[in-house]
N, C-alpha and C positions, 0 to 999 in steps of 0.2 A: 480588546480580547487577546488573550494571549492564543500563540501556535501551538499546535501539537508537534512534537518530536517523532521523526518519524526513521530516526535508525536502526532500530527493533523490525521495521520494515523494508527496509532496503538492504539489512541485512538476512532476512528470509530469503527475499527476491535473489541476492545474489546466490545465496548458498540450495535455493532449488531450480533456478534459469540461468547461472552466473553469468546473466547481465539483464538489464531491463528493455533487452529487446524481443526477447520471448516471451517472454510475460507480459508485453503491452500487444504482442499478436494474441497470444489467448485469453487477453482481457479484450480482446476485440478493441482497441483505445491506438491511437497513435501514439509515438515514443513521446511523443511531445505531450500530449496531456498527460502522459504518467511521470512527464519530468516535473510539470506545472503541479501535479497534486502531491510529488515527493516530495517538495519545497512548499509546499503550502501556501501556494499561489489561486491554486484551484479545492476544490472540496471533492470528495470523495460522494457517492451516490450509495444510499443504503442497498443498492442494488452490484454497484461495484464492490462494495465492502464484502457484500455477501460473496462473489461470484470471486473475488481476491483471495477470501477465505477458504475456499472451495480449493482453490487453483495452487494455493501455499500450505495447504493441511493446516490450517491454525482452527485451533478447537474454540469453541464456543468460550470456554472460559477466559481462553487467554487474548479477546479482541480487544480489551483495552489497552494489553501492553505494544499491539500491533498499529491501533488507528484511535487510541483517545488518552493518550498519554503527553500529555502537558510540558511544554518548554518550561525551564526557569526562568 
């Protein structure tokens, strides 16, 4: 199975918490599981996704360019 690319997301995170350490506090996650699910070590929780989405203002339409957008 191929990774999701997850730049499109890390570049949110930085440009609304510029760095992923406020955003792993109000994902309520440690820095370390939001490092493991930026590199796609770990999986994202449809519950994270939602509450990520929430936290980054990404609209409904645009969550695949955020969390299901395919490596080459």
């Amino acid at each position: 199975m191929t990774g999701f690319d997850n730049r499109n997301l890390r570049e949110r995170i930085k440009k609304i918490y510029g760095n992923q350490s406020g955003f792993a506090k109000d994902m309520e996650l440690s820095e370390r599981s939001i490092s493991l699910k930026l590199t796609g070590a770990r999986q994202w929780t449809q519950s994270e996704i939602y509450r990520a989405k929430e936290l980054l203002k990404i609209e409904d339409k645009d969550l695949v360019k955020y969390f299901f957008t395919r490596c080459s």
